[in-house]
KEVO-36595 format. One line per field, with one value per residue (C-alpha): residue in three letters; z, y, x. Coordinates in Angstrom, 1 decimal, decimal comma. Layout:
<pts>
type = c(ALA|...)
w = c(Z|...)
v = c(Y|...)
u = c(X|...)
</pts>
This chain:
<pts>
type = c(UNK|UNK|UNK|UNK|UNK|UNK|UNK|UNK|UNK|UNK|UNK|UNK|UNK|UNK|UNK|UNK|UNK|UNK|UNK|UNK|UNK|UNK|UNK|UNK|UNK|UNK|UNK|UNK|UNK|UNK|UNK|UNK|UNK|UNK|UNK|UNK|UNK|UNK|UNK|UNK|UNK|UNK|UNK|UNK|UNK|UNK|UNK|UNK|UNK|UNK|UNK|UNK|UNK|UNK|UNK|UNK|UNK|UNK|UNK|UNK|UNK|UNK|UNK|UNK|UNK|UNK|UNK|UNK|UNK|UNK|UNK|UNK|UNK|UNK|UNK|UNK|UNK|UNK|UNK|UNK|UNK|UNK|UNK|UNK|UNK|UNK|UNK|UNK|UNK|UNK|UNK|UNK|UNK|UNK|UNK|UNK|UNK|UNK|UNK|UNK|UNK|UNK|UNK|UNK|UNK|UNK|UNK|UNK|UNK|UNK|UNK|UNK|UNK|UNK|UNK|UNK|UNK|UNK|UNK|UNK|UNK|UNK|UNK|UNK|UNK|UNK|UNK|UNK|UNK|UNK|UNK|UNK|UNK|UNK|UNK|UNK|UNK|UNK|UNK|UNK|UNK|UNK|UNK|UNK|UNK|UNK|UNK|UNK|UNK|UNK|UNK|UNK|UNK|UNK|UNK|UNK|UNK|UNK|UNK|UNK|UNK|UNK|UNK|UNK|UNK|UNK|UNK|UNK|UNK|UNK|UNK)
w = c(-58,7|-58,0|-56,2|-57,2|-59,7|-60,7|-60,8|-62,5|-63,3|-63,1|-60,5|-58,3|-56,4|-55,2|-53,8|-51,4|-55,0|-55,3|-51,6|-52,1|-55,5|-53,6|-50,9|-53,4|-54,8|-51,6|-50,9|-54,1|-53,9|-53,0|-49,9|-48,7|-49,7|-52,7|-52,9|-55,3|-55,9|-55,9|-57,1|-60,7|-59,9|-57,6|-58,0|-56,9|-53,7|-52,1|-52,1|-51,6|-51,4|-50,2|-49,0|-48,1|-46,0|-45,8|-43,1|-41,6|-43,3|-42,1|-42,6|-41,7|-39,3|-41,1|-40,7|-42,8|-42,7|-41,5|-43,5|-45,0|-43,1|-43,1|-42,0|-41,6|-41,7|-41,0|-43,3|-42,6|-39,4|-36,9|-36,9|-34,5|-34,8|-32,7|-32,9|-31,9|-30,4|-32,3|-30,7|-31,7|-28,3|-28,0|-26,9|-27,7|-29,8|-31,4|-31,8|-34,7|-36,0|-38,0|-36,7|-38,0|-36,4|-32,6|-31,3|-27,8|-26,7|-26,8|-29,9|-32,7|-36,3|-37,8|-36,7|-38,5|-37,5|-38,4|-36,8|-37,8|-35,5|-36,3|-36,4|-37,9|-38,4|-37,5|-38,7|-36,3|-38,3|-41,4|-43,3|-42,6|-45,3|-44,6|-46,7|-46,4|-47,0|-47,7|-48,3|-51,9|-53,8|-53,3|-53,3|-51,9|-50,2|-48,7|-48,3|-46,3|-44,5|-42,7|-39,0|-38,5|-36,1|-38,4|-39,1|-42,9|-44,6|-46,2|-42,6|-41,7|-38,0|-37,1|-38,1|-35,9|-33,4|-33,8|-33,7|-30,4|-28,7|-29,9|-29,1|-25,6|-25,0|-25,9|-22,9)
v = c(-18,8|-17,1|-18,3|-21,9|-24,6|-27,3|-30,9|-32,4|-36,3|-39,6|-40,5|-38,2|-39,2|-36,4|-36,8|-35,2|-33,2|-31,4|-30,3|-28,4|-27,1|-26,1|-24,4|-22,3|-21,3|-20,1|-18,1|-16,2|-15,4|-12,0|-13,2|-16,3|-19,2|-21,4|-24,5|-27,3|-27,9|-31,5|-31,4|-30,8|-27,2|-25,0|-27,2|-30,0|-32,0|-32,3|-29,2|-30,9|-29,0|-29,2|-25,9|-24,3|-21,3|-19,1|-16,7|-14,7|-15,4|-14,3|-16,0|-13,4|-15,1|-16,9|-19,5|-22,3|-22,6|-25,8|-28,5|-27,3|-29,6|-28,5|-30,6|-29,7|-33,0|-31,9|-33,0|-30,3|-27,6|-26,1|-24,1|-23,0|-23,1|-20,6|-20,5|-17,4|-16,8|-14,5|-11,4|-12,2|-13,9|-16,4|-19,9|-22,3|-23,1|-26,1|-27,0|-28,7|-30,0|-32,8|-36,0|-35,7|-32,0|-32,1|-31,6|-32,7|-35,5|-32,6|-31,4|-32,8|-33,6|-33,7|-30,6|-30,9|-28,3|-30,1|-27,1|-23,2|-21,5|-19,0|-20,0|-19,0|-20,5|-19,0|-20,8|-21,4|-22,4|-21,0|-23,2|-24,6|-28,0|-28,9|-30,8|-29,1|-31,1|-28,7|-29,9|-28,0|-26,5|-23,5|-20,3|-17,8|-15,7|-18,1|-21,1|-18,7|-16,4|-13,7|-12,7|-8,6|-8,9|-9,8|-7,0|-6,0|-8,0|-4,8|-3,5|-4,8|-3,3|-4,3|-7,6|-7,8|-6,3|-9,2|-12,0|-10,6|-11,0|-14,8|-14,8|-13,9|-16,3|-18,6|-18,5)
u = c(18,6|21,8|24,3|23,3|23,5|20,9|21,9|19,9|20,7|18,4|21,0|22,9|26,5|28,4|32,1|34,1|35,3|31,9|32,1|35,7|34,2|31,2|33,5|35,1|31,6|30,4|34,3|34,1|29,8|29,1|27,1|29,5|27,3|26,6|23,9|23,9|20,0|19,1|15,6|14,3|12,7|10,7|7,8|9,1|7,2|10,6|13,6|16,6|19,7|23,5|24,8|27,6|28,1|31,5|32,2|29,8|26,2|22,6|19,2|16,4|14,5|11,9|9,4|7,3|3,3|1,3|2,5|6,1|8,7|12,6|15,9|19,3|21,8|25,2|28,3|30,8|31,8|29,1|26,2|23,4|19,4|18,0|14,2|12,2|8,2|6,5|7,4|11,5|12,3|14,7|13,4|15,9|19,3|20,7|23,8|24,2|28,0|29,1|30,1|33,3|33,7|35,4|31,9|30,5|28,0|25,8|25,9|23,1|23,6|20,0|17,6|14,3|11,6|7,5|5,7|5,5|7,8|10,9|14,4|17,5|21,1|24,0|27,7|30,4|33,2|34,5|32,7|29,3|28,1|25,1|22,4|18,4|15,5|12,5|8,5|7,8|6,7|9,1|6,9|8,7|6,2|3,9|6,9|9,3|7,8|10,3|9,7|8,4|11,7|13,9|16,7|16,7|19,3|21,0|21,4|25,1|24,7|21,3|22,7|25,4|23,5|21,1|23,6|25,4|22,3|21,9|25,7|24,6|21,9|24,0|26,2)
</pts>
């Protein structure tokens, strides 16, 4: 996978070292993020993955079948979760930040989402760390499974478009 690199040891410890190395992977990458992979390979029962995001980033909307469970635990900055009905309408937004960010009471630290329903994230700080457990196998088609709303991810102003209107729900 671009834009990523396997560790692969009988034990894994990563330090705060591998989180500014991590940083700069996701500042120089094309599109502003970088993930270490935790788990052997895409056939794995359990995707486990620390991730970076730098700048502006989008996540088509996207969803997982019956089954695949995903979590978000926060280690660095702020992001939102916005999930979507399937006709593209908002219906709620997390805010997630790390407990170490100035956040509010309100904010959350751990999302996990157990059902099929749409959501995307969207950072709020420059950069976003956050560690993603995922139910596996990986198979992209059936595993992630884009929403018809979604704006194509080549098209920078339907994009923008689409996260002022989450902006906007927001307040």
């Amino acid at each position: 996978m671009i834009n990523a690199k396997q560790i692969d040891e009988p034990i894994i410890q990563l330090s705060s070292q591998h989180l500014c190395e991590l940083k700069q992977l996701a500042k120089n990458s094309e599109i502003g993020r970088f993930r270490f992979c935790l788990h052997k390979d895409h056939e794995a029962a359990i995707q486990e993955m620390i991730i970076c995001l730098y700048g502006d980033n989008y996540f088509a909307p996207h969803r997982h079948p019956e089954g695949v469970i995903e979590s978000y635990h926060m280690i660095e900055g702020a992001m939102d979760v916005y999930t979507f009905n399937d006709e593209g309408s908002v219906i709620g937004c997390s805010a997630l930040s790390a407990l170490s960010h100035s956040s509010t009471e309100e904010n959350s630290f751990f999302h996990k989402v157990t059902t099929p329903i749409y959501h995307t994230v969207v950072p709020r700080t420059e950069y976003v760390l956050y560690h993603e457990v995922l139910s596996g196998p990986w198979l992209p088609e059936h595993t992630s499974q884009v929403a018809p709303f979604a704006p194509d991810s080549s098209d920078d102003q339907a994009i923008k478009k689409f996260v002022e209107n989450l902006n906007a729900f927001k307040k």
